[in-house]
PDB file with one MODEL, atoms N, CA, C and O in Angstrom:
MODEL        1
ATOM      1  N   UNK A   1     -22.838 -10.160 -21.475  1.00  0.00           N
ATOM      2  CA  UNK A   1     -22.132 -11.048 -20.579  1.00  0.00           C
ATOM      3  C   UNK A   1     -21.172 -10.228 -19.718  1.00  0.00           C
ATOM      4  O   UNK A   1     -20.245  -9.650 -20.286  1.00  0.00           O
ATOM      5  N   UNK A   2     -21.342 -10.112 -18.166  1.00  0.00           N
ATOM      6  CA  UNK A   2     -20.453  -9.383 -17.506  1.00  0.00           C
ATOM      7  C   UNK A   2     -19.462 -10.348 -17.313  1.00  0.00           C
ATOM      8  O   UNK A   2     -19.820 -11.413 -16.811  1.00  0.00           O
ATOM      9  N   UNK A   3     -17.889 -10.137 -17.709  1.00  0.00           N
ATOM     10  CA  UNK A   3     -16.962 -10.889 -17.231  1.00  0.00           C
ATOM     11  C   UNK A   3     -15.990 -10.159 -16.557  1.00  0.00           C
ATOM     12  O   UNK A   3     -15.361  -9.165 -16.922  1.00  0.00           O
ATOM     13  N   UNK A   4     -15.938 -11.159 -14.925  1.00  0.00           N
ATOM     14  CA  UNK A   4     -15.172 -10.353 -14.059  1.00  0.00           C
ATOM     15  C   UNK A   4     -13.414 -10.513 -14.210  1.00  0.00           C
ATOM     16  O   UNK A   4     -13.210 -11.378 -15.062  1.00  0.00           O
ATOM     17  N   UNK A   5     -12.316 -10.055 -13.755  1.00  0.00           N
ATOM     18  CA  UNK A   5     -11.069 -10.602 -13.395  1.00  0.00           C
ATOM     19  C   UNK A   5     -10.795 -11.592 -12.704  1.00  0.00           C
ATOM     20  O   UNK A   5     -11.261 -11.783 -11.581  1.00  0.00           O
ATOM     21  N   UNK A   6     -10.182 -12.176 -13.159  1.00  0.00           N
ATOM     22  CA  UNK A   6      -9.670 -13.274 -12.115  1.00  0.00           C
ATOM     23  C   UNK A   6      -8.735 -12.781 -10.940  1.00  0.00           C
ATOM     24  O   UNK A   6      -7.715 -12.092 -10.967  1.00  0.00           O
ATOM     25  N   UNK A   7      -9.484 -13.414  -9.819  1.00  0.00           N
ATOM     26  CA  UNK A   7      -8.856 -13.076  -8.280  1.00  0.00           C
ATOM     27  C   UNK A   7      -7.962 -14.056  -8.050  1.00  0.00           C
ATOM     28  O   UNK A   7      -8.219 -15.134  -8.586  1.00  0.00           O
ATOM     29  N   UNK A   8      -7.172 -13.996  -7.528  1.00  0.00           N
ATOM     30  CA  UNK A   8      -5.884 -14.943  -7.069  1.00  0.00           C
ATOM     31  C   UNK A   8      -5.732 -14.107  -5.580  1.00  0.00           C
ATOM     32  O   UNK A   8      -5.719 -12.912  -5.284  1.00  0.00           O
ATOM     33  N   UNK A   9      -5.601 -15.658  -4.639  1.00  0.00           N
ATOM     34  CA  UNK A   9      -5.331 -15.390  -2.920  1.00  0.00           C
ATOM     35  C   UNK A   9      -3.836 -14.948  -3.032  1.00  0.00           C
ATOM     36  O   UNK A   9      -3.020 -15.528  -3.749  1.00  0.00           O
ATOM     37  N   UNK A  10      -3.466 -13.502  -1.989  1.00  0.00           N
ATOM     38  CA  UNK A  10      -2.300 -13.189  -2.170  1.00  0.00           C
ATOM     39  C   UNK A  10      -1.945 -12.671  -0.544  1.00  0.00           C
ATOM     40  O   UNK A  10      -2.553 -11.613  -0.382  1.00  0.00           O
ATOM     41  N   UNK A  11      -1.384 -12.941   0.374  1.00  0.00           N
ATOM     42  CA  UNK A  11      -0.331 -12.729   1.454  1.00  0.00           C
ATOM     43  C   UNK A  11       0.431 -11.719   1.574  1.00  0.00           C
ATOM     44  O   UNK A  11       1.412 -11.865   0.846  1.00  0.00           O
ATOM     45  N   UNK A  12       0.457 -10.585   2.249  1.00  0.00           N
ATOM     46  CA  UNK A  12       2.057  -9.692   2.029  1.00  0.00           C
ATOM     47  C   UNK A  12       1.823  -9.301   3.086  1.00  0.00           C
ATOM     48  O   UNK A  12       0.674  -9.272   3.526  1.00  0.00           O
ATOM     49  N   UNK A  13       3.283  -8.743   4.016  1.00  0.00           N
ATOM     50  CA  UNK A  13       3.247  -8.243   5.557  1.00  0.00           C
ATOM     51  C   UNK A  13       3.467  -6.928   5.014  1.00  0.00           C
ATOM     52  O   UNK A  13       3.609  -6.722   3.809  1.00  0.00           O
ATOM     53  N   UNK A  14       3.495  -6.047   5.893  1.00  0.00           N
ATOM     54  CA  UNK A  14       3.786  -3.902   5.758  1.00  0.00           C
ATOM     55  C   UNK A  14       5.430  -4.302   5.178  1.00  0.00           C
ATOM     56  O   UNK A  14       5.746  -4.043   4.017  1.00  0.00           O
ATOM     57  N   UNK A  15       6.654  -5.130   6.410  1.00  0.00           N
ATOM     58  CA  UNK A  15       7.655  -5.030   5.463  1.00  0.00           C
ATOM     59  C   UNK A  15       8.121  -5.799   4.386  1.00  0.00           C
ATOM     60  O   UNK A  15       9.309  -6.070   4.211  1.00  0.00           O
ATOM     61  N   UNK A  16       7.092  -6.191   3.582  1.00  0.00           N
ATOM     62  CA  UNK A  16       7.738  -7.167   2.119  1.00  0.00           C
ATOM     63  C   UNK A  16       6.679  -6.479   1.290  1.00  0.00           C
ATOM     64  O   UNK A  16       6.537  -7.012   0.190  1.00  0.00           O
ATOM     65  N   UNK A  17       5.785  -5.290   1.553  1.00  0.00           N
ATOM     66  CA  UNK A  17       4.882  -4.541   0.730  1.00  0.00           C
ATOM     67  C   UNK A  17       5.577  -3.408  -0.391  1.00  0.00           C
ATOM     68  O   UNK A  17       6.510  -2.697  -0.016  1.00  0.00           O
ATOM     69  N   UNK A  18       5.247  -3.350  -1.243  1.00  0.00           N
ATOM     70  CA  UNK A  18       6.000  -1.847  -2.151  1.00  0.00           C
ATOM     71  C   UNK A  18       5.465  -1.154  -1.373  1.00  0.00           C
ATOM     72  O   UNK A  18       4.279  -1.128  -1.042  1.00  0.00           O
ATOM     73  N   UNK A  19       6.993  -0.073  -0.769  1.00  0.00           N
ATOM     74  CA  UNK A  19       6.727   1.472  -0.277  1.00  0.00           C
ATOM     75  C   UNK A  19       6.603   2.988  -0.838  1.00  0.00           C
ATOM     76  O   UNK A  19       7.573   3.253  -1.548  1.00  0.00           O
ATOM     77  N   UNK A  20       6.050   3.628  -0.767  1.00  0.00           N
ATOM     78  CA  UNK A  20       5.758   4.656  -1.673  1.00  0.00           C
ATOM     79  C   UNK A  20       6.052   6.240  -1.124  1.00  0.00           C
ATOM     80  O   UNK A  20       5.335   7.159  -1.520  1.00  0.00           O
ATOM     81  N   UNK A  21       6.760   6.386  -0.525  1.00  0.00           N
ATOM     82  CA  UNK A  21       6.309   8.021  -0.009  1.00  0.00           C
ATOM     83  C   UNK A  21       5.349   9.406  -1.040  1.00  0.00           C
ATOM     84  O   UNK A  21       5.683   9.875  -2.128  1.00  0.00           O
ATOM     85  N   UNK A  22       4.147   9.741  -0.206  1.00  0.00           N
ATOM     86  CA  UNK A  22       3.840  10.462  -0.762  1.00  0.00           C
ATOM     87  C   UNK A  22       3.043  11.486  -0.116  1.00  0.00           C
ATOM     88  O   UNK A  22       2.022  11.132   0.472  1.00  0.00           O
ATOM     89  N   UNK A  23       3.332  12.551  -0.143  1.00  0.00           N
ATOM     90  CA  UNK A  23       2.601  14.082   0.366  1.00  0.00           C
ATOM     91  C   UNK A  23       2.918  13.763   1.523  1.00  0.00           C
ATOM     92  O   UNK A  23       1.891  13.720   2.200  1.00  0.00           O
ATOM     93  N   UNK A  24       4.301  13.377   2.435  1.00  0.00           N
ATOM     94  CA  UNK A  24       4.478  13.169   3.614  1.00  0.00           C
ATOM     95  C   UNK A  24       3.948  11.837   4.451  1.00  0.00           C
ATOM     96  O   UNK A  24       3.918  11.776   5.680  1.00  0.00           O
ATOM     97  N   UNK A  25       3.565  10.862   3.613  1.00  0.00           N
ATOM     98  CA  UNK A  25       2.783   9.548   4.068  1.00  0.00           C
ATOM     99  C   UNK A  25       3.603   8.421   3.444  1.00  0.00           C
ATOM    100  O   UNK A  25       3.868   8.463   2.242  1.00  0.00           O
ATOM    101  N   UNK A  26       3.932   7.616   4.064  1.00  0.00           N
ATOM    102  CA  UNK A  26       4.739   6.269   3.703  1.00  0.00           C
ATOM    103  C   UNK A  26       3.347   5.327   3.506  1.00  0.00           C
ATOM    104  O   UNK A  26       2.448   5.131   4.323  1.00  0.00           O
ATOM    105  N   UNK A  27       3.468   4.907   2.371  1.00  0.00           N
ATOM    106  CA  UNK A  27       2.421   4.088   1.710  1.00  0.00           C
ATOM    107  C   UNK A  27       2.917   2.508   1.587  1.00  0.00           C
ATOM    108  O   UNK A  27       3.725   2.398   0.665  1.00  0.00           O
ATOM    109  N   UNK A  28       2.633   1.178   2.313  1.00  0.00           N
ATOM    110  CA  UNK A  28       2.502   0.183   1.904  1.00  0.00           C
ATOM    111  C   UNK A  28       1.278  -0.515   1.097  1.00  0.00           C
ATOM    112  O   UNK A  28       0.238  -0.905   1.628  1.00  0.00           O
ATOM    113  N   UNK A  29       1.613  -0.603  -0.362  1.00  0.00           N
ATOM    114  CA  UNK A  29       0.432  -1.232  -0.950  1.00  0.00           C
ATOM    115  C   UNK A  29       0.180  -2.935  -0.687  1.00  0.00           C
ATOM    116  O   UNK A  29       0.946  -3.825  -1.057  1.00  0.00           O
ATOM    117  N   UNK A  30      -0.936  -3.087  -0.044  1.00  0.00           N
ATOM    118  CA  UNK A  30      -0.965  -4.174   0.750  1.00  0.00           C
ATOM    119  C   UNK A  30      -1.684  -4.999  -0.493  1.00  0.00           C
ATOM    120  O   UNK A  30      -1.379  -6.189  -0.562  1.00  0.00           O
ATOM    121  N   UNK A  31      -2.581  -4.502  -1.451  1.00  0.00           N
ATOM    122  CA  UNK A  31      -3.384  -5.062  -2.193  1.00  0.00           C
ATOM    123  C   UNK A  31      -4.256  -4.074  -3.236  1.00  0.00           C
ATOM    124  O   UNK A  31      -5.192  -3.304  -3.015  1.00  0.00           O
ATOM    125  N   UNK A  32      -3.479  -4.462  -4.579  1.00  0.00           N
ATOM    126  CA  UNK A  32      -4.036  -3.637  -5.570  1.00  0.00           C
ATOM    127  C   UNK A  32      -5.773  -3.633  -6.026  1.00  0.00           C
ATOM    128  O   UNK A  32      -6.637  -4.271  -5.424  1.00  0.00           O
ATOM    129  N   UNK A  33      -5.915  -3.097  -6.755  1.00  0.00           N
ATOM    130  CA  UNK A  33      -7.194  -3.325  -7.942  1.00  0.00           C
ATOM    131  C   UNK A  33      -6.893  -4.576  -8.408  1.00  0.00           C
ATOM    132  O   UNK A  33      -7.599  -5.564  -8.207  1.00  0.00           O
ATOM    133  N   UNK A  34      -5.629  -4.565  -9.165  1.00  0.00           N
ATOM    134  CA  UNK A  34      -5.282  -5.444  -9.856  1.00  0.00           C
ATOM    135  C   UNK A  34      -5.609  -6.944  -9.624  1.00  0.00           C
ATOM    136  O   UNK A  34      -6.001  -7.943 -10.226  1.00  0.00           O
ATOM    137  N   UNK A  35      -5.248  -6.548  -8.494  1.00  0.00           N
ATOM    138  CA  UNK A  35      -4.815  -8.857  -7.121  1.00  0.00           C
ATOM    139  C   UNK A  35      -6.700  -8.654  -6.990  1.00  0.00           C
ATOM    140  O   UNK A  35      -7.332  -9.700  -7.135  1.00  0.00           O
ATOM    141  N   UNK A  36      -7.377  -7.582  -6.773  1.00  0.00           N
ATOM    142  CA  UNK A  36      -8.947  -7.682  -6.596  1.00  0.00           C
ATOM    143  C   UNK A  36      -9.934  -7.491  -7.146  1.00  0.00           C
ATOM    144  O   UNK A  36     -11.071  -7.121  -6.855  1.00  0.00           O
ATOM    145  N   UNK A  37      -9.124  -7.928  -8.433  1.00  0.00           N
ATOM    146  CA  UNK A  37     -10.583  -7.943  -9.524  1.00  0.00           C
ATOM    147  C   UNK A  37     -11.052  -6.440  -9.687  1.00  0.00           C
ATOM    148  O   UNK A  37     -12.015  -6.258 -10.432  1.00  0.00           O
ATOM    149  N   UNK A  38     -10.480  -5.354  -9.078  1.00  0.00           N
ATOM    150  CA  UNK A  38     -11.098  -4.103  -9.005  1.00  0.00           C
ATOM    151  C   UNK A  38     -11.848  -3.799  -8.015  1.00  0.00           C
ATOM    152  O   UNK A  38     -11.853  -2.572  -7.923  1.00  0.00           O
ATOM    153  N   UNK A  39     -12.582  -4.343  -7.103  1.00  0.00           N
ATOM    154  CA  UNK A  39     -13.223  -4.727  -5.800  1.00  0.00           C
ATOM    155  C   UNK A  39     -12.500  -3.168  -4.815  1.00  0.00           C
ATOM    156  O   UNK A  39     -13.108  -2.110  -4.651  1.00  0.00           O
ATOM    157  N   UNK A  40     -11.382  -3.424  -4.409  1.00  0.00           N
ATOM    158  CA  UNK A  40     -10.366  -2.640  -3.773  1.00  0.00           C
ATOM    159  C   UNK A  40      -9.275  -2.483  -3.696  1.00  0.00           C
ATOM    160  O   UNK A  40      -8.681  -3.492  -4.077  1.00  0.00           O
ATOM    161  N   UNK A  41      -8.557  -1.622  -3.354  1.00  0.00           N
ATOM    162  CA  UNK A  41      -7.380  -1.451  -2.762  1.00  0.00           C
ATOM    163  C   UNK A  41      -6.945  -1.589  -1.636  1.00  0.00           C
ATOM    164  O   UNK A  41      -7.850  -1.130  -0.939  1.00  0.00           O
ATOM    165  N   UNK A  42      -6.156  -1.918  -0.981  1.00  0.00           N
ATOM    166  CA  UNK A  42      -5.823  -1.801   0.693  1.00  0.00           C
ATOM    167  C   UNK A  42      -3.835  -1.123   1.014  1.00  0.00           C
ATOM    168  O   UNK A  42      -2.807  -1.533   0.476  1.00  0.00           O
ATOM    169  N   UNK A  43      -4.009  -0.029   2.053  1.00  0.00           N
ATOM    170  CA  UNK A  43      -2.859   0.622   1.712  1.00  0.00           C
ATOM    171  C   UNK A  43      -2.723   0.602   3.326  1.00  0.00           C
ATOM    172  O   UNK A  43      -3.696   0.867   4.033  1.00  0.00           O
ATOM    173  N   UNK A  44      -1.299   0.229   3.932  1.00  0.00           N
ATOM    174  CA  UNK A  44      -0.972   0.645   5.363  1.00  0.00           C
ATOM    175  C   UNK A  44      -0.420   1.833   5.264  1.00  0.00           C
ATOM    176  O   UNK A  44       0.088   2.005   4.156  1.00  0.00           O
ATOM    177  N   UNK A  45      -0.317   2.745   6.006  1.00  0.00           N
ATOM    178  CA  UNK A  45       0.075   4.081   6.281  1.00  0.00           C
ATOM    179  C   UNK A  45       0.864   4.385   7.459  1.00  0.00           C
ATOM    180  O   UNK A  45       0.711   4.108   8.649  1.00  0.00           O
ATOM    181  N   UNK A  46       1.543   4.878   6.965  1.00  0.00           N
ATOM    182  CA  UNK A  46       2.623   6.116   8.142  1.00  0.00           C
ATOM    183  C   UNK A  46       2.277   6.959   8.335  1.00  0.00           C
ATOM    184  O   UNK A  46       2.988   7.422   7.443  1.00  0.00           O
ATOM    185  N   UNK A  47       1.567   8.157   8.850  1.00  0.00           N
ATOM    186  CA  UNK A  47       1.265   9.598   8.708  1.00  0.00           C
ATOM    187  C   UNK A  47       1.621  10.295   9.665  1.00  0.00           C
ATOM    188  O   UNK A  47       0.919  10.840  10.517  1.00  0.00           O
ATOM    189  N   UNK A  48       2.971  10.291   9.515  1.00  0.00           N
ATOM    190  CA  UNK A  48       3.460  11.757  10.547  1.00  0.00           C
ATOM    191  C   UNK A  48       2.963  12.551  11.005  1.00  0.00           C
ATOM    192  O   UNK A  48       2.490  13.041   9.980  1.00  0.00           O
ATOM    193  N   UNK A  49       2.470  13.458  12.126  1.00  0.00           N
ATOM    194  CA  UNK A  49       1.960  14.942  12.381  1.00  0.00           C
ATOM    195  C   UNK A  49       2.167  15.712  11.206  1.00  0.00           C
ATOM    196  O   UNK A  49       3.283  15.855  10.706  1.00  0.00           O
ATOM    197  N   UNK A  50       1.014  16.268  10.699  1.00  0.00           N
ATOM    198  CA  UNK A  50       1.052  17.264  10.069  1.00  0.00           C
ATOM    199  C   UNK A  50       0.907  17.066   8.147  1.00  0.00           C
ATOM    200  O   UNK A  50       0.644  17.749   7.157  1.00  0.00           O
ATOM    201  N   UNK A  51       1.255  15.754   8.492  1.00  0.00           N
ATOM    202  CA  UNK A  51       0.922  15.366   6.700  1.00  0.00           C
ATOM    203  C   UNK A  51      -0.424  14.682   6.185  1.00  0.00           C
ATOM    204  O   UNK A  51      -1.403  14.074   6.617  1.00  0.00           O
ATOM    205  N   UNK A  52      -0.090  14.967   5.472  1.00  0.00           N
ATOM    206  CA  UNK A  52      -1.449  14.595   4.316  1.00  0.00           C
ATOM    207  C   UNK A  52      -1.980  15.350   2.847  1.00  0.00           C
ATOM    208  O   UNK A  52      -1.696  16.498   2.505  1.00  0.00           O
ATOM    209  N   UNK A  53      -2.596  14.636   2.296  1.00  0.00           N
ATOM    210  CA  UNK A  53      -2.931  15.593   1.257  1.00  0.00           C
ATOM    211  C   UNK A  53      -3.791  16.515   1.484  1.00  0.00           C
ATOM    212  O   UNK A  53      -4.301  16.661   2.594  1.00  0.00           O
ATOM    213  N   UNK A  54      -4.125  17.425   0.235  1.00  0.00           N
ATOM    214  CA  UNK A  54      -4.615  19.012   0.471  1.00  0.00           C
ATOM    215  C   UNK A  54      -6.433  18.318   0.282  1.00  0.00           C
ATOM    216  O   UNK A  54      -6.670  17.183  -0.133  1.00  0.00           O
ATOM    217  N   UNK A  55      -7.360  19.202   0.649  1.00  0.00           N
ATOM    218  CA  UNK A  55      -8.590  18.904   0.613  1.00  0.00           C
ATOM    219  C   UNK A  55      -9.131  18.187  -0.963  1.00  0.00           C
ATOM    220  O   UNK A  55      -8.693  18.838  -1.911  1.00  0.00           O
ATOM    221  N   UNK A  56     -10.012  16.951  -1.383  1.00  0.00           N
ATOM    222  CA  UNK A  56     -10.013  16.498  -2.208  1.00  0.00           C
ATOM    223  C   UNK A  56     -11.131  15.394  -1.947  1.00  0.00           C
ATOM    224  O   UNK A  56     -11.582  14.969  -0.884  1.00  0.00           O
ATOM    225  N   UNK A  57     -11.481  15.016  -3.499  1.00  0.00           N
ATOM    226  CA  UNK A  57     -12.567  13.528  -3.235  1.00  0.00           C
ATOM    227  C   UNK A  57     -11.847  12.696  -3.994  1.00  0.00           C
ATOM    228  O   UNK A  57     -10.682  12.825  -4.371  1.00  0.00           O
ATOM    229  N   UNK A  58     -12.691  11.744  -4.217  1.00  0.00           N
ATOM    230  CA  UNK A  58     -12.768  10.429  -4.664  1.00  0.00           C
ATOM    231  C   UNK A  58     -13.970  10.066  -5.094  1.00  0.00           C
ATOM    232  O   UNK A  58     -14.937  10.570  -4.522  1.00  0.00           O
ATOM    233  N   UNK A  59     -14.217   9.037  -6.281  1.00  0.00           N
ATOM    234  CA  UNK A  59     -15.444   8.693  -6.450  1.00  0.00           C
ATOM    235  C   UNK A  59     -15.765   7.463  -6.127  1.00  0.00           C
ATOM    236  O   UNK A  59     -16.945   7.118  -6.169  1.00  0.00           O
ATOM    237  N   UNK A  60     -14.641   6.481  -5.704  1.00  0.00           N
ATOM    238  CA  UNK A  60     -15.112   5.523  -5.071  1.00  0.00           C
ATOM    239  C   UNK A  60     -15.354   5.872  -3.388  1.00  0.00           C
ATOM    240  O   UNK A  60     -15.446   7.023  -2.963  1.00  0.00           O
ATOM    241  N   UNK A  61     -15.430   4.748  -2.607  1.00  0.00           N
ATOM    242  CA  UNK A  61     -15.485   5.041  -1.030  1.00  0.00           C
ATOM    243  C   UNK A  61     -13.952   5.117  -0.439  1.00  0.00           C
ATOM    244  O   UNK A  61     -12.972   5.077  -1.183  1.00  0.00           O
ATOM    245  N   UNK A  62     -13.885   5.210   0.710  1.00  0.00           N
ATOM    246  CA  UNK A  62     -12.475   5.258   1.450  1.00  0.00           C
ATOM    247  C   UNK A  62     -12.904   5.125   2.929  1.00  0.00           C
ATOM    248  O   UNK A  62     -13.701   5.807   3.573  1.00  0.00           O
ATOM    249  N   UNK A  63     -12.281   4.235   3.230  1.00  0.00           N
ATOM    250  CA  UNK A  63     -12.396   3.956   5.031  1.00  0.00           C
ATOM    251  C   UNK A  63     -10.816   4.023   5.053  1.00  0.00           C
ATOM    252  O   UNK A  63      -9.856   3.939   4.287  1.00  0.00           O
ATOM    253  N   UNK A  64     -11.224   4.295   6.867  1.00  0.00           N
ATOM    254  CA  UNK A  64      -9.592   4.110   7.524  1.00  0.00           C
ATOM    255  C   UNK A  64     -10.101   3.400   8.326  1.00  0.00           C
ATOM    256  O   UNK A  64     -11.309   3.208   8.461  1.00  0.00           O
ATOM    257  N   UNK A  65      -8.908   2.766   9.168  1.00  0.00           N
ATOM    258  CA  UNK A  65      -8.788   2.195  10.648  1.00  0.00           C
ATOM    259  C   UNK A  65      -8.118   3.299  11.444  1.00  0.00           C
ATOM    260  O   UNK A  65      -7.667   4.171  10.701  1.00  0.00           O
ATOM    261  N   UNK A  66      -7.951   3.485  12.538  1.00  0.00           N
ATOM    262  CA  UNK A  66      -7.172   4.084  13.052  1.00  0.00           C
ATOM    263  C   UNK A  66      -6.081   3.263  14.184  1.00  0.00           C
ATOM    264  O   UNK A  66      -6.488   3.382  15.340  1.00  0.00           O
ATOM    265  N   UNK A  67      -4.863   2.508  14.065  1.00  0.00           N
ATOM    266  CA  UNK A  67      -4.224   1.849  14.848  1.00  0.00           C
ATOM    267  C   UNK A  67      -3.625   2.638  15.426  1.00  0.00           C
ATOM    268  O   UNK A  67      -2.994   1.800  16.071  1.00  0.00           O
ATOM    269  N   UNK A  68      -3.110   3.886  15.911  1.00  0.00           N
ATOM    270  CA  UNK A  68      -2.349   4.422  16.909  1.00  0.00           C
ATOM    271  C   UNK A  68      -2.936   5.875  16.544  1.00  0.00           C
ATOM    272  O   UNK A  68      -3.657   6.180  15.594  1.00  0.00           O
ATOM    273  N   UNK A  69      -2.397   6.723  17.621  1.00  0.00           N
ATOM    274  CA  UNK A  69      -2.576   8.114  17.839  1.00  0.00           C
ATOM    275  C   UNK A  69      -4.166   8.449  17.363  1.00  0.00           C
ATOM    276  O   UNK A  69      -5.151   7.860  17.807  1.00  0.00           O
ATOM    277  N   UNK A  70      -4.194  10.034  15.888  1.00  0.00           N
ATOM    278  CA  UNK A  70      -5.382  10.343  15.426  1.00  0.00           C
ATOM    279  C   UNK A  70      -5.262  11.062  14.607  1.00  0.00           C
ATOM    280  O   UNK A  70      -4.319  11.830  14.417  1.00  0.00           O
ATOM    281  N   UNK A  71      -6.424  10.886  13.854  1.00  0.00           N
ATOM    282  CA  UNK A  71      -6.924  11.940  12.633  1.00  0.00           C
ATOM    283  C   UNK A  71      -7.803  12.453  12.536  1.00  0.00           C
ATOM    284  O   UNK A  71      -8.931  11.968  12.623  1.00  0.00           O
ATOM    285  N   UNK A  72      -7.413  13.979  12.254  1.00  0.00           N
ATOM    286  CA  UNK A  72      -8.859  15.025  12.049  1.00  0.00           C
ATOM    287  C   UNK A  72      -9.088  15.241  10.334  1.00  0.00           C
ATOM    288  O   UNK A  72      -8.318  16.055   9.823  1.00  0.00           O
ATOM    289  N   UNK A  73      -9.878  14.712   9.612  1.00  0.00           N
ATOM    290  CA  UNK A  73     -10.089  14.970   7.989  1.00  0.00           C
ATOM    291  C   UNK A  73     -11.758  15.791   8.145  1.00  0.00           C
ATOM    292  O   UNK A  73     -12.234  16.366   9.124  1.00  0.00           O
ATOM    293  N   UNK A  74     -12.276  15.590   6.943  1.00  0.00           N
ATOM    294  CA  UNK A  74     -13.170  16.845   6.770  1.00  0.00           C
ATOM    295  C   UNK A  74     -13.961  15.236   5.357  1.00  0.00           C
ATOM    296  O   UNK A  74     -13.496  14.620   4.398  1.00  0.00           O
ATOM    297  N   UNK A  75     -15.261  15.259   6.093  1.00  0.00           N
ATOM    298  CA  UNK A  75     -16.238  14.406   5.048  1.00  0.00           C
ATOM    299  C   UNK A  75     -17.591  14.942   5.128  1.00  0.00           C
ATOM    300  O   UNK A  75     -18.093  15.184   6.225  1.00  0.00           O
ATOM    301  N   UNK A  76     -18.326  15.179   3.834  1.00  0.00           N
ATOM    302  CA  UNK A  76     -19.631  15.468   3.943  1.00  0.00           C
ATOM    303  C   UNK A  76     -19.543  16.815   4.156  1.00  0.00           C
ATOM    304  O   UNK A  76     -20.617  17.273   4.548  1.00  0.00           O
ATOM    305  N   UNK A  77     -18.493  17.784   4.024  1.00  0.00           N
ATOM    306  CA  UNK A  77     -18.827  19.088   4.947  1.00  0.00           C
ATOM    307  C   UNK A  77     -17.989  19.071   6.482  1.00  0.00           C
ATOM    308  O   UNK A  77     -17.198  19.985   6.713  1.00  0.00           O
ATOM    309  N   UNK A  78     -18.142  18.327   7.177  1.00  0.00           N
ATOM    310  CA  UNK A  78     -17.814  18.041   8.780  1.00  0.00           C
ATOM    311  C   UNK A  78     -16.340  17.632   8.953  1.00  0.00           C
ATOM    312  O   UNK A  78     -15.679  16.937   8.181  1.00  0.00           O
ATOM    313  N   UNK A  79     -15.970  18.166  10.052  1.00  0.00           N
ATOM    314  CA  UNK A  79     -14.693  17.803  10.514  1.00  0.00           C
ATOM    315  C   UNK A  79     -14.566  16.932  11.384  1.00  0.00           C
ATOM    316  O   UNK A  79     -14.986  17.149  12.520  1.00  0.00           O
ATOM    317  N   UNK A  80     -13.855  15.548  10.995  1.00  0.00           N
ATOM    318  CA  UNK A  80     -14.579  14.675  11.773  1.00  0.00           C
ATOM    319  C   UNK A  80     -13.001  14.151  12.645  1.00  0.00           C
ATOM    320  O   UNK A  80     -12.025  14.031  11.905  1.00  0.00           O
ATOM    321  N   UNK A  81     -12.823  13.903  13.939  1.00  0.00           N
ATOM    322  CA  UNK A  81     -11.928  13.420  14.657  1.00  0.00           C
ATOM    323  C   UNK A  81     -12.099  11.759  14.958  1.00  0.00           C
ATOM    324  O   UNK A  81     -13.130  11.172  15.286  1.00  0.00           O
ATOM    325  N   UNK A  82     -10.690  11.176  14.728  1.00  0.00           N
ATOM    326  CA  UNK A  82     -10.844   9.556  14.541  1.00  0.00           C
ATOM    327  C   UNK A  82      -9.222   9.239  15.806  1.00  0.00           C
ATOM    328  O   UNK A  82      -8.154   9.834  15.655  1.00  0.00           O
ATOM    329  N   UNK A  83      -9.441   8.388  16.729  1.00  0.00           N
ATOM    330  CA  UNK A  83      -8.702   7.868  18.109  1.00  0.00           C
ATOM    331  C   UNK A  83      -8.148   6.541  17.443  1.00  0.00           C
ATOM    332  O   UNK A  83      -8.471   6.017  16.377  1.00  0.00           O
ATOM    333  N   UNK A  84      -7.520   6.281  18.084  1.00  0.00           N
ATOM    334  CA  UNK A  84      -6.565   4.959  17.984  1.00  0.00           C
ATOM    335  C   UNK A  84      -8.207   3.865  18.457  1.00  0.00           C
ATOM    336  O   UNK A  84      -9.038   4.021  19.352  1.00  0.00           O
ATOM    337  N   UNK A  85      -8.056   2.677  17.222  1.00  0.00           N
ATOM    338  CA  UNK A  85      -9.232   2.153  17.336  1.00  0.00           C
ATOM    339  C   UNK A  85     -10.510   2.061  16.921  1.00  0.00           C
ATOM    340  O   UNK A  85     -11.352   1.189  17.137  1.00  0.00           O
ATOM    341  N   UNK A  86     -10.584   3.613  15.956  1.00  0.00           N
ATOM    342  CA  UNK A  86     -11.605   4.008  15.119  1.00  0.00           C
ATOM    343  C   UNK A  86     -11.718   4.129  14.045  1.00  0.00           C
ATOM    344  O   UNK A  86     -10.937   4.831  13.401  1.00  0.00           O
ATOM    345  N   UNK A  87     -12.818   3.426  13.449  1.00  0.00           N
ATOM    346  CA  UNK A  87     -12.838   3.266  12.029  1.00  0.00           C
ATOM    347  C   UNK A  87     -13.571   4.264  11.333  1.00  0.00           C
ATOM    348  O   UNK A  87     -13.655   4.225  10.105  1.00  0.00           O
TER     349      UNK A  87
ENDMDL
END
């Protein structure tokens, strides 16, 4: 019998979110594992010029949005450049 978590609908803006600073990135946790059954996480970000963490994976997936300026990260091998607007 697979039994999932119970999901409960949950609301939060960037400023009523827990903030986190970390490796130079202001972290709003918008939505845990926890509130999603395990499903996902969802995190708003600050990322100053020049911060971020050091090269690394994950074994689940990871998307961004990109709402302002840009990011150059490294997936698959490739260095990939992301514009205000790009997911």
């Amino acid at each position: 019998m697979n039994e999932q978590a119970e999901i409960t609908p949950h609301a939060v803006s960037v400023q009523a979110a827990p903030l986190y600073w970390q490796v130079g990135i202001l972290w709003a946790v918008l939505a845990t594992g926890a509130q999603t059954g395990g499903a996902y996480a969802l995190m708003w970000e600050l990322c100053p010029r020049g911060s971020g963490p050091p090269p690394h994976f994950h074994d689940q997936d990871e998307q961004f949005y990109v709402l302002d300026g840009e990011i150059t990260y490294r997936a698959n091998g490739q260095e990939l450049r992301a514009t205000a607007g790009s997911s």
